[in-house]
N, C-alpha and C positions, 0 to 999 in steps of 0.2 A: 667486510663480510656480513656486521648484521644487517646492517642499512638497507644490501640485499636480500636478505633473508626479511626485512620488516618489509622490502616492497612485494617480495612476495607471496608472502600471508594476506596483506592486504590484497594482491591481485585478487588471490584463490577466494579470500571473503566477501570478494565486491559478485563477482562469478557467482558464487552460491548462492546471493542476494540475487542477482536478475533470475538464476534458474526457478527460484522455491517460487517468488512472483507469479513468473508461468506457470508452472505447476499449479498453485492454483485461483489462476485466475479463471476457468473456467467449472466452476462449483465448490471449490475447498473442498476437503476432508471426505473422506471414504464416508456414511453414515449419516451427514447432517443434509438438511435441506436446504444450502444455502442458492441450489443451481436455481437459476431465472429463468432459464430455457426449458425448463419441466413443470409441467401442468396436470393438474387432476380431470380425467375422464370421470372416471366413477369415484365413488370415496375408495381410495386405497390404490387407487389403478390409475396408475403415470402414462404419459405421452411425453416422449422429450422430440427438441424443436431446437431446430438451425437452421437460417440463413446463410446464402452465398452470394456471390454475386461473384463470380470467375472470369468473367471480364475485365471487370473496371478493378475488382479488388481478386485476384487469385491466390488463392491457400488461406484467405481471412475467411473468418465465419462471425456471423452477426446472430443478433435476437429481437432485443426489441426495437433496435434504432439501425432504419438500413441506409448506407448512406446513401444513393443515387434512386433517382426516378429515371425510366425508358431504357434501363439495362437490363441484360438477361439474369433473373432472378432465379432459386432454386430456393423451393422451400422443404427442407426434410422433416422428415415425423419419423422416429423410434418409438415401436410399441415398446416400452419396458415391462410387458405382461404378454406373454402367451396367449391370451385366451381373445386377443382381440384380432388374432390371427387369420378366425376361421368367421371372423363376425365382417359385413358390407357397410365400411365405412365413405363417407360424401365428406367434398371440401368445397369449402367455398370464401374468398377472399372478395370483401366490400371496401370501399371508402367512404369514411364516416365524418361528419355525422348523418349523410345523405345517405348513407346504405344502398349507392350505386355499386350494384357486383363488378368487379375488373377479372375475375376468374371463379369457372367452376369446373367442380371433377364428379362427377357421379357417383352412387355407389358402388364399391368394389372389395373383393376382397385382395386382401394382401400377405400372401402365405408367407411372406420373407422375414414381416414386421418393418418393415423402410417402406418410405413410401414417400417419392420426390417429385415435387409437384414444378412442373418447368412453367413458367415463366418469360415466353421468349422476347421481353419487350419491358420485361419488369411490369412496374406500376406506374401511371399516366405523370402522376402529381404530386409535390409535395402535398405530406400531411398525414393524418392517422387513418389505420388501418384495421383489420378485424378478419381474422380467421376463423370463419367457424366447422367447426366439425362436429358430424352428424353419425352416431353410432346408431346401426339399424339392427335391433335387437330382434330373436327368433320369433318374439310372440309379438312382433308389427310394431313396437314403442322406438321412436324416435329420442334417444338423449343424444344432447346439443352440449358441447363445450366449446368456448370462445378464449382467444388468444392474440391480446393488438398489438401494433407497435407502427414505428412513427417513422416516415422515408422522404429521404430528401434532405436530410441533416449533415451529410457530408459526413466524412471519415476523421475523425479526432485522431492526435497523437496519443496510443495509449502511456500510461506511466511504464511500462514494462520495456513499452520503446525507449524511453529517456533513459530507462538503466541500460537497453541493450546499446546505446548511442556512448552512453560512458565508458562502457565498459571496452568498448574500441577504442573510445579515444586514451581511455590507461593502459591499454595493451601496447599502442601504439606509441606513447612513452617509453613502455617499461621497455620495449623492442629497440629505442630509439637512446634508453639509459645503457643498454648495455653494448651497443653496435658505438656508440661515439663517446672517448678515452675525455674528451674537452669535458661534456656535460656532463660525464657520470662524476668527474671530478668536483663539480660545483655544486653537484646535488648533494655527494658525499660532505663538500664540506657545509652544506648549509643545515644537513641533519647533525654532523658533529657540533656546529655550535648551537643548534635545538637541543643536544643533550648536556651543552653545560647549562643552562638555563634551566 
C-alpha cells in the first residue's frame, strides 16, 4: 500500500514539474521583465511579438529563432498600451546585414491593438532578420523601433518536451504497475528491500 501511495506522489510531483515549466516558460511571473518577446516603442510603452509558422509548426509560437525559411510565416504585434491605437503604425522586415527588404506594410491604423502581418512564403533564407517598426506620430515625427531574430535554425526539442516525454513514459509504468499482478509484484519487492537498506 505505501509503495503505491509513494508512486503516486511522485507521479502528481513529476506532473507539477512539467506544468510550472510551461507556465512559465513564456515570460515568468506576473510583474517582472523577463518576457523576450516585448519590446520598448517609446520609454514606458511595450509592443509584444510572436511568431508562427502554422504550417510546418502548428500551435508553436516563436520570437527570436524561427525555425524554417519559405513557409508561411505570421508575425504578431500586441499593442500593450492604448494609445498606439488611434496612432499609423509601418512594418517592414529586411535581411541583414544587407538590409534587403523581404516585407513591407504601410502605415495603418489598428483599432483592435493586433496586428498580424502574413507572410505567405515566410523568409527566402537562412540568417538574421530585423523588423522595423515606424510609429507616425500626429505632429509628422517618425519613431523607429527594431526587433531581430534568426531563421532557418530549425526547431529544437524544448526542455518542457523532455519533461512532457517523461512524464508519459511514467504514466505509462504507473498504468502498466498497476494493470499487471507479475510486475507490480517485483517492483514491490524491490522497494521492500530499498527500505531495509
Amino acid at each position: 500500500m505505501k509503495s503505491s501511495r509513494m508512486i503516486r506522489n511522485g507521479f502528481l510531483g513529476l506532473l507539477g514539474l512539467v506544468f510550472s515549466a510551461a507556465v512559465s516558460a513564456h515570460g515568468g511571473a506576473a510583474g517582472t521583465d523577463t518576457d523576450q518577446c516585448k519590446f520598448e516603442l517609446e520609454k514606458d510603452h511595450w509592443i509584444h511579438y510572436t511568431a508562427y509558422q502554422p504550417k510546418a509548426y502548428p500551435a508553436e509560437e516563436f520570437c527570436g529563432n524561427i525555425p524554417d525559411t519559405g513557409s508561411l510565416t505570421q508575425l504578431v504585434f500586441d499593442y500593450q498600451d492604448q494609445r498606439y491605437r488611434g496612432m499609423a503604425v509601418e512594418f517592414e522586415v529586411t535581411k541583414e546585414p544587407e538590409g534587403k527588404r523581404v516585407f513591407f506594410q504601410g502605415a495603418e491604423k489598428h483599432k483592435s491593438g493586433t496586428v498580424v502581418l502574413n507572410l505567405p512564403e515566410g523568409v527566402p533564407e537562412v540568417g538574421k532578420y530585423l523588423i522595423h517598426i515606424t510609429l507616425l506620430q500626429d505632429n509628422g515625427e517618425r519613431l523607429d523601433a527594431h526587433m531581430s531574430f534568426k531563421a532557418g535554425g530549425g526547431q529544437p526539442t524544448s526542455k518542457s518536451s523532455y519533461g512532457l516525454y517523461a512524464l508519459v513514459l511514467f504514466a505509462g509504468l504507473y498504468i502498466f504497475y498497476l494493470s499487471n499482478a507479475g510486475f507490480k509484484s517485483k517492483v514491490d519487492g524491490l522497494l521492500g528491500k530499498a527500505k531495509e537498506l
